[in-house]
C-alpha positions in Angstrom: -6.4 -80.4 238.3 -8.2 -80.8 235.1 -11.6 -82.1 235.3 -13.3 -83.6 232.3 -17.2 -84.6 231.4 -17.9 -87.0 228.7 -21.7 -87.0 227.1 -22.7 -89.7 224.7 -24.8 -92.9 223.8 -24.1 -96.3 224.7 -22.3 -97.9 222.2 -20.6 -94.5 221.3 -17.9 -95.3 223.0 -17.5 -91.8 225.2 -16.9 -94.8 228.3 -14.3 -96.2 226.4 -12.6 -93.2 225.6 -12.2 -91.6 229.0 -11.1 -95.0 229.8 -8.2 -94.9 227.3 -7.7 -91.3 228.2 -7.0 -92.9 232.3 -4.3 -95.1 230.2 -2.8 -93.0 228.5 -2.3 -90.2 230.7 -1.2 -92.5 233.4 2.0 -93.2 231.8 3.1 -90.0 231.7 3.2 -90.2 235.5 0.5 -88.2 236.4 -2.6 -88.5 238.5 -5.5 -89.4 236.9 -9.1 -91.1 237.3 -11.3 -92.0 234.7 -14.7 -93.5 234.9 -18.4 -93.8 234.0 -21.4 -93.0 235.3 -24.0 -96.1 235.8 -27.3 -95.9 235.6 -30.0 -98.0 233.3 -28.0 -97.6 229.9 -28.8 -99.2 226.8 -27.6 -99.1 223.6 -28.5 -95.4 222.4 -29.5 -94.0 225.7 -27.5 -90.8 227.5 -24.3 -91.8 229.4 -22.1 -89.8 231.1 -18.2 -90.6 232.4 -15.7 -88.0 234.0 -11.8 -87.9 233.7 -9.5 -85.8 236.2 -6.1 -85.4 235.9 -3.8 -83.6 238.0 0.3 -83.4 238.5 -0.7 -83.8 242.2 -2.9 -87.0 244.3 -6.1 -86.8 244.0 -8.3 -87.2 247.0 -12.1 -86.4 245.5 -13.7 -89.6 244.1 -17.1 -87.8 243.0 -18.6 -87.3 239.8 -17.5 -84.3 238.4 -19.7 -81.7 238.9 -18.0 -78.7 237.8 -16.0 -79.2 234.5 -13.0 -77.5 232.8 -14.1 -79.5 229.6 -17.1 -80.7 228.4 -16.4 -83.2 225.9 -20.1 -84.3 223.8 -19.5 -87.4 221.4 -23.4 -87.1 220.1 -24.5 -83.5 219.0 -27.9 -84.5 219.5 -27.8 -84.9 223.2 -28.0 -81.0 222.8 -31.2 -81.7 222.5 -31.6 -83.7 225.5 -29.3 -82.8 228.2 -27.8 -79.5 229.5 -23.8 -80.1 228.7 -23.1 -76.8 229.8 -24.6 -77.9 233.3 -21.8 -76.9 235.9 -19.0 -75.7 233.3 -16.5 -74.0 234.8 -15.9 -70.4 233.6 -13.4 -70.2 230.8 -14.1 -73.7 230.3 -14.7 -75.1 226.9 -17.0 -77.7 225.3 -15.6 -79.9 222.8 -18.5 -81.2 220.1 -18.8 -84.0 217.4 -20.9 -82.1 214.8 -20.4 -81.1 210.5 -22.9 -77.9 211.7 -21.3 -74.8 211.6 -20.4 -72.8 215.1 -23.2 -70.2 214.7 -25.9 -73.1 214.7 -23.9 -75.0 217.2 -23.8 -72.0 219.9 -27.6 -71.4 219.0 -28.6 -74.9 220.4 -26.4 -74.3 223.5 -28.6 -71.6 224.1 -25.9 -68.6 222.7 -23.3 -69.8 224.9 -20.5 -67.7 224.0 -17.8 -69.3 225.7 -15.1 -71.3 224.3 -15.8 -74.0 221.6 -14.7 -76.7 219.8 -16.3 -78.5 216.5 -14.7 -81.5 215.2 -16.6 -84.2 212.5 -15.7 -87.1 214.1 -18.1 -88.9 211.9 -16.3 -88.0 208.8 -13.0 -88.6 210.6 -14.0 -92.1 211.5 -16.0 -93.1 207.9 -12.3 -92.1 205.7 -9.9 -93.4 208.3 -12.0 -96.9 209.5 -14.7 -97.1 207.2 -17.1 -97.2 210.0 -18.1 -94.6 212.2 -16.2 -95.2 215.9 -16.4 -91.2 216.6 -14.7 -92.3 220.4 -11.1 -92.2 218.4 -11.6 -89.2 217.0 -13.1 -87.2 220.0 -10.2 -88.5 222.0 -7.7 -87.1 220.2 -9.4 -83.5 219.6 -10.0 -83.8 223.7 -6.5 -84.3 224.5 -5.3 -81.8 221.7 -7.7 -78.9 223.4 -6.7 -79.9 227.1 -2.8 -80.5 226.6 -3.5 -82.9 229.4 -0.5 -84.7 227.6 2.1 -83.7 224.5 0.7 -85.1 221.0 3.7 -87.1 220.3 3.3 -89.1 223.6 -0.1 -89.6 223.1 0.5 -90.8 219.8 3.2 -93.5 221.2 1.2 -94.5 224.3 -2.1 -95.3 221.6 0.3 -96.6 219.3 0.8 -99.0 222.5 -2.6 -99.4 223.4 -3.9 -100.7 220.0 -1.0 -103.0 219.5 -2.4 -104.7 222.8 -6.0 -104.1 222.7 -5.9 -105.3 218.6 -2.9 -107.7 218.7 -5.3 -110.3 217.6 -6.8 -107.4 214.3 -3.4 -105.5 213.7 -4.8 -104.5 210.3 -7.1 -102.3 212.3 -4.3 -100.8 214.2 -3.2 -98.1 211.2 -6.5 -96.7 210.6 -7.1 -95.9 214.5 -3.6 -93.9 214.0 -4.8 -92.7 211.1 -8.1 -90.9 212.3 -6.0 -89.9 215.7 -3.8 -87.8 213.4 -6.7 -87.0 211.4 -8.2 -85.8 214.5 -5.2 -84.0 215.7 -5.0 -82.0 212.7 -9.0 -80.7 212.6 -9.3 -79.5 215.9 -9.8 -76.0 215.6 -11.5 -73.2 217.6 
């Protein structure tokens, strides 16, 4: 089983993706759960939501406490909460930020485990024209995990925004666009 935890803001969309994340993976025929933590959110504050997928049932319906990925949508909740809190060893933390890995790893504290940078802000700005880094972070998380094969993840968002925009399809070819964008920067 692969556990995942989202950190991000409300409004960020980290919910949202772990939501889609649940849908996609789904159709693949695996197991897989997908939801957030609730607490007193507001637009801007901390949230947290937890994806597990697995080729077998799952029986735990807990938050997840003990990650294999930590996926953080806002770099500056490095500042604010522990991400690393519970990481599995050899687990790896996925992070929307332009800073480079040196400064990244110094505000984790020197965490020399494995790590994964990805600009979803500059992603999002030349593929939407707005910054929505929940598409971005997405597709780097299900790159990094291989929870799922790119081209099927590709079809089944393809999917999802034809549904979720069949009332905006001119916003459906930028969303592909910044998932292939995405795709294509993760990099350890």
């Amino acid at each position: 089983m692969i556990e995942i935890r989202w950190h991000g803001r409300g409004g960020q969309g980290a919910k949202t993706a772990a939501l889609l994340l649940t849908d996609v993976v789904f159709g693949t025929g695996k197991y897989v759960q997908g939801f957030p933590e609730y607490g007193p959110e507001r637009m801007g504050a901390p949230i947290t939501a937890y994806n597990r997928v697995s080729d077998t049932e799952i029986r735990v319906h807990s938050n997840i406490y003990e990650p294999d990925y930590v996926v953080v949508v806002d770099a500056s909740l490095l500042h604010v909460v522990n991400v690393l809190a519970g990481l599995k060893p050899g687990g790896a933390v996925i992070i929307n930020t332009d800073e480079d890995e040196e400064t990244v790893r110094g505000h984790l504290g020197g965490y020399t485990g494995r790590l994964y940078l990805i600009d979803a802000r500059k992603i999002s700005m030349e593929a939407l024209g707005r910054y929505f880094p929940n598409t971005p972070m997405l597709a780097a998380t299900v790159k990094i995990t291989g929870v799922m094969e790119e081209h099927e993840f590709m079809g089944a968002m393809e999917e999802s925004f034809a549904h979720k925009f069949a009332k905006k399809p001119e916003v459906i070819g930028p969303n592909m666009q910044a998932l292939k964008m995405a795709l294509a920067a993760v990099a350890e």
